[in-house]
C-alpha positions as semicolon CSV with decimal commas, in nm:
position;residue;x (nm);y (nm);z (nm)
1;X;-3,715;3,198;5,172
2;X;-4,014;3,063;5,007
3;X;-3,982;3,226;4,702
4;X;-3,590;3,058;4,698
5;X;-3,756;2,740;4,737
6;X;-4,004;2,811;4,445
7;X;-3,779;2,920;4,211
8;X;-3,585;2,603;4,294
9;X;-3,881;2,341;4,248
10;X;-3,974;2,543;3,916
11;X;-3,611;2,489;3,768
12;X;-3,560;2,151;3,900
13;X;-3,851;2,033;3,737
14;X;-3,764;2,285;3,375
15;X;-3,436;2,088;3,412
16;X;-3,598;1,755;3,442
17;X;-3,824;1,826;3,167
18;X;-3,553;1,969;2,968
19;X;-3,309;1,656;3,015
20;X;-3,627;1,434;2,943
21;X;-3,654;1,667;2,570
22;X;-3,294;1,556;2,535
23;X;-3,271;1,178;2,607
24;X;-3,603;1,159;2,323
25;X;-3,398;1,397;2,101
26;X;-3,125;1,151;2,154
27;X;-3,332;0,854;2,048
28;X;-3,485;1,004;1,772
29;X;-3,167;1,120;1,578
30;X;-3,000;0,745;1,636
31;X;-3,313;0,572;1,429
32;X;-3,338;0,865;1,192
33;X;-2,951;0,748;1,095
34;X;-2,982;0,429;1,099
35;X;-3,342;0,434;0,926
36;X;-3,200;0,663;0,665
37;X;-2,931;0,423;0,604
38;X;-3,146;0,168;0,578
39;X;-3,388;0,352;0,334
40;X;-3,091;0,472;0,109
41;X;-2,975;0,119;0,092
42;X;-3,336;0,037;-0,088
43;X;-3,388;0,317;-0,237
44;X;-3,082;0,558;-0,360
45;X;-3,122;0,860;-0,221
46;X;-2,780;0,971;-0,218
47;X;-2,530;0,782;-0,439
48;X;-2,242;0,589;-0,305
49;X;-1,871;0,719;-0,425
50;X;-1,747;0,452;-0,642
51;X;-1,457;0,389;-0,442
52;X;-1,223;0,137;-0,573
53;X;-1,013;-0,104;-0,335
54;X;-0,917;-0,352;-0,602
55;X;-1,114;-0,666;-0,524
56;X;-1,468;-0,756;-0,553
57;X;-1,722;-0,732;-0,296
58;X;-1,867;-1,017;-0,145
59;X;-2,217;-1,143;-0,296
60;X;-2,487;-1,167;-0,041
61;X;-2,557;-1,534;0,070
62;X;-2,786;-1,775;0,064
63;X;-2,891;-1,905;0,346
64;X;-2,958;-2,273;0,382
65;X;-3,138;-2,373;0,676
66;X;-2,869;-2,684;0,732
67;X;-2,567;-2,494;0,724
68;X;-2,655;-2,189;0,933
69;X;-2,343;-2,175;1,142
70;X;-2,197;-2,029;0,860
71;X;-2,436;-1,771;0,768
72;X;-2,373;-1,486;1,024
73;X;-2,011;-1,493;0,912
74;X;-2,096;-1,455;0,526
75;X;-2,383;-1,200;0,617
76;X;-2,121;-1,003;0,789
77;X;-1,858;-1,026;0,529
78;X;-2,133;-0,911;0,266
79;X;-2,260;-0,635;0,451
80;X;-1,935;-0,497;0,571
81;X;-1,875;-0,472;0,188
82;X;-2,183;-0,339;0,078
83;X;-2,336;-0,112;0,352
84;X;-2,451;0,208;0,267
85;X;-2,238;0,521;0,176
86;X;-1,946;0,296;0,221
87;X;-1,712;0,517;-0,045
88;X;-1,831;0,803;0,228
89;X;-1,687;0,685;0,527
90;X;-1,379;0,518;0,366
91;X;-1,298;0,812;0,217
92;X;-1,292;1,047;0,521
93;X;-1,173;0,844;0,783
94;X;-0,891;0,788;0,580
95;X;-0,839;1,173;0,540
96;X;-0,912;1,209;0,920
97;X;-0,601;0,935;0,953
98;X;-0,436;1,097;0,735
99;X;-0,421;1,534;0,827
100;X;-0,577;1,496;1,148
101;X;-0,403;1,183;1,329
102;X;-0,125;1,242;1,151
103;X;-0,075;0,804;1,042
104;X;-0,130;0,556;0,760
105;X;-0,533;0,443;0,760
106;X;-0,365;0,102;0,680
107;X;-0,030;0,121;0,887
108;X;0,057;-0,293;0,854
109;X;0,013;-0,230;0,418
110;X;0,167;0,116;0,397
111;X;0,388;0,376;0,545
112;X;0,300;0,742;0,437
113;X;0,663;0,959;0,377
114;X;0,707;1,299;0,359
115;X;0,540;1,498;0,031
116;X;0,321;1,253;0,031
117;X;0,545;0,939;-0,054
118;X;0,378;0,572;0,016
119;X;0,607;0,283;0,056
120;X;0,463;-0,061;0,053
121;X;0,518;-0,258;0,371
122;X;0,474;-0,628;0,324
123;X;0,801;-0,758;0,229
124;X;0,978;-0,491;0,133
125;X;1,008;-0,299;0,466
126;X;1,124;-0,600;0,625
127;X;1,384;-0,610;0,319
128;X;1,497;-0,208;0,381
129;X;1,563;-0,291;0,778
130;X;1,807;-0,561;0,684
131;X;1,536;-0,869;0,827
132;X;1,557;-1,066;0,500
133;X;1,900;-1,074;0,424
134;X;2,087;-1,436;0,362
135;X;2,330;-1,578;0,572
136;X;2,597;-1,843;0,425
137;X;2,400;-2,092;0,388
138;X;2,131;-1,900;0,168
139;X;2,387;-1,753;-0,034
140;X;2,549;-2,065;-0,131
141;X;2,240;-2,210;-0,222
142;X;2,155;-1,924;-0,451
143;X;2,518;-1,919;-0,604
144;X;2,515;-2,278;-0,707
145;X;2,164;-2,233;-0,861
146;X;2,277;-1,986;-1,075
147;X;2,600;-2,160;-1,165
148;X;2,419;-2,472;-1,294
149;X;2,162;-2,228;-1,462
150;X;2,485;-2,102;-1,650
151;X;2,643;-2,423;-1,740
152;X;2,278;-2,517;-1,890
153;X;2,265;-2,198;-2,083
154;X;2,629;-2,215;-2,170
155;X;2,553;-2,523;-2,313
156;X;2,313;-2,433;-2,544
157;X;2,497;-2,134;-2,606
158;X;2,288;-1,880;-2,469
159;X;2,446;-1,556;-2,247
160;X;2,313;-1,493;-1,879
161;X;2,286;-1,206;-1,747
162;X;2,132;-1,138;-1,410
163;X;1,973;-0,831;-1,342
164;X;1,879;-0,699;-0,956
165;X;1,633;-0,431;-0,898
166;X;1,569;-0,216;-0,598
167;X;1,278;-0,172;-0,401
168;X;1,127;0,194;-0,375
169;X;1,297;0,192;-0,038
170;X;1,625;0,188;-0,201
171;X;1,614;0,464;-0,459
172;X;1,377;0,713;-0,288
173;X;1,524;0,664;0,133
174;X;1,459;1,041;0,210
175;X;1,131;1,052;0,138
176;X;1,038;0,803;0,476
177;X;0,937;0,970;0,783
178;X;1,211;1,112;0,896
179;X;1,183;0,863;1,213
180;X;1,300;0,546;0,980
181;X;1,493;0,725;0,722
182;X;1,844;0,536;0,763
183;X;1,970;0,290;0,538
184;X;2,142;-0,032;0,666
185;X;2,493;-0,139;0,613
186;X;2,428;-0,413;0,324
187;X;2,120;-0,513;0,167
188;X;2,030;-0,888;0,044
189;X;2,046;-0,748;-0,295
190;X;2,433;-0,643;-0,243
191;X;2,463;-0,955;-0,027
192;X;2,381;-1,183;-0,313
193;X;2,570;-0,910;-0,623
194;X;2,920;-0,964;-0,395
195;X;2,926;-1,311;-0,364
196;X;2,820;-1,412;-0,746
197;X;3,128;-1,148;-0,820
198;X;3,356;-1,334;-0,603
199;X;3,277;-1,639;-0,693
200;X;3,151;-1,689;-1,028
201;X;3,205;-1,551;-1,372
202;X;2,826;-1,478;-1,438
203;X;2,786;-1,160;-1,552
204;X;2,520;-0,942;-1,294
205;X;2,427;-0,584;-1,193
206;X;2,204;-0,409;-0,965
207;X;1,958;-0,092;-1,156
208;X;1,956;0,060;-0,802
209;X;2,281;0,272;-0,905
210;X;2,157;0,376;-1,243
211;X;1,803;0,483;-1,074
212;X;1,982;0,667;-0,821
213;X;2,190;0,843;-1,101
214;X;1,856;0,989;-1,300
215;X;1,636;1,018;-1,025
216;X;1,795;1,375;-0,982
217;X;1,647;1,447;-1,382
218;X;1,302;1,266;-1,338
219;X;1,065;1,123;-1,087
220;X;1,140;0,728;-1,127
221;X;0,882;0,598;-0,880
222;X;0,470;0,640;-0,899
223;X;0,444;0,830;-0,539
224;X;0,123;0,635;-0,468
225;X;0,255;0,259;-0,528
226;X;0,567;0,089;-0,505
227;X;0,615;0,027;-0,873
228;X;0,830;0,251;-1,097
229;X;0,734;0,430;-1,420
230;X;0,805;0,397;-1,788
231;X;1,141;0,637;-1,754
232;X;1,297;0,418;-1,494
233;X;1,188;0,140;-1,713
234;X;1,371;0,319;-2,003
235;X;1,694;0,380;-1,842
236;X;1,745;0,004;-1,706
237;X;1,620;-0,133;-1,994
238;X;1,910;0,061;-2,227
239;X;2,135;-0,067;-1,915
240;X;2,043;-0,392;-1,994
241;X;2,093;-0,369;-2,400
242;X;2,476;-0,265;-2,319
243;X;2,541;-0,509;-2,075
244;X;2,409;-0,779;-2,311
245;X;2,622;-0,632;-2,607
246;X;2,375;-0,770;-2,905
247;X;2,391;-0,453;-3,143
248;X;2,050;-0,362;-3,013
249;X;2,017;0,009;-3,148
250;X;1,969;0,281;-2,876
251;X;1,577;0,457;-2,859
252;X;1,728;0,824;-2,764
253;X;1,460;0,948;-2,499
254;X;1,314;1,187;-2,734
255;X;1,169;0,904;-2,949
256;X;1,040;0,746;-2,596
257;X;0,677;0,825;-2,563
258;X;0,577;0,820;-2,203
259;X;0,179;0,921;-2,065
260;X;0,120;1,112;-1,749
261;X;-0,198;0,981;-1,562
């Protein structure tokens, strides 16, 4: 019995001292990170990626010992901009998002499809779900705009033509996640194409059809943005050339330089 209670003292007190090694361990690693942090920032150790995000960062400010109320702010704004090994963490949280969350890093600015496919959100999701189309009152609006836009042109003896393009959305629909992948019933842009046809003489078509048409040949949309490339520029711009009927001559596509990036 006593040498129960012995061994029982002896590894109650190896497990305090051990749990005391721990908590210090603890504490040491958390300022050796944020030291090193710290230190890099001064002093370079490890280079930052150079991680673009298309804006510039914010400038570190000056602080003025009347206005500090807004100094905290600004000081946050810089360092959240600026902090070390910032290309680092961007970087792999977003490919943690990405293959081990399975979701968009940024899901309010873009939806990730399947291979790969982003769609912008901003407006144009809202346009793909049917949210922005017109109702009468819109279209009317629009109509007589472009009917005095044609009797100003007319008089000056100049043709109009108007052109409507599609979003990404539009052309490339099976590439969403399978979850939103359905197309509603009549989009703005066929909204506005119908009633200009039924009411008006101005000439007008919609690219969406002739993208659809090639997009079987050729990729027509950068996978990574919502823009498309030079051949879907090619192919609405020798749309356009016919519709306008000036003797434009045809570029065959073999004479069409295009660079892959």
């Amino acid at each position: 019995m006593i040498v129960i209670i012995h061994l029982f003292i002896s590894g109650f007190k190896r497990n305090s001292k051990m749990k005391y090694f721990k908590n210090h361990i603890v504490v040491f690693v958390f300022f050796l990170l944020i030291g090193f942090f710290y230190i890099n920032q001064k002093f370079t150790i490890i280079k930052d990626l150079d991680y673009s995000e298309n804006k510039e960062k914010d400038k570190r400010p000056e602080m003025n010992i009347n206005r500090l109320d807004y100094y905290p702010n600004q000081f946050e704004s810089y360092f959240r901009d600026n902090f070390s090994l910032r290309g680092y963490f961007i970087k792999y949280m977003g490919w943690i998002y990405r293959h081990i969350w399975e979701k968009s890093p940024k899901p309010d600015g873009v939806i990730i499809g399947q291979n790969n496919w982003l769609y912008n959100v901003d407006k144009e999701l809202d346009c793909f779900n049917g949210k922005r189309n017109f109702n009468d009152e819109q279209l009317n609006i629009v109509l007589h705009e472009f009917l005095y836009r044609k009797r100003v042109l007319d008089s000056m003896g100049i043709k109009m033509l108007v052109v409507l393009h599609p979003t990404k959305y539009a052309v490339y629909p099976e590439n969403l996640p399978p979850f939103m992948n359905s197309v509603p019933k009549i989009s703005s842009a066929m909204q506005l194409m119908n009633c200009i046809k039924d009411s008006s003489d101005i000439k007008i078509f919609y690219s969406r059809d002739i993208l659809i048409a090639q997009k079987k040949k050729h990729d027509l949309f950068y996978k990574g943005d919502n823009h498309w490339n030079d051949l879907a520029g090619y192919y609405v711009a020798k749309e356009i050339v016919n519709q306008v009927d000036l003797g434009i001559p045809e570029i065959p596509l073999t004479k069409f330089c295009t660079d892959t990036i």
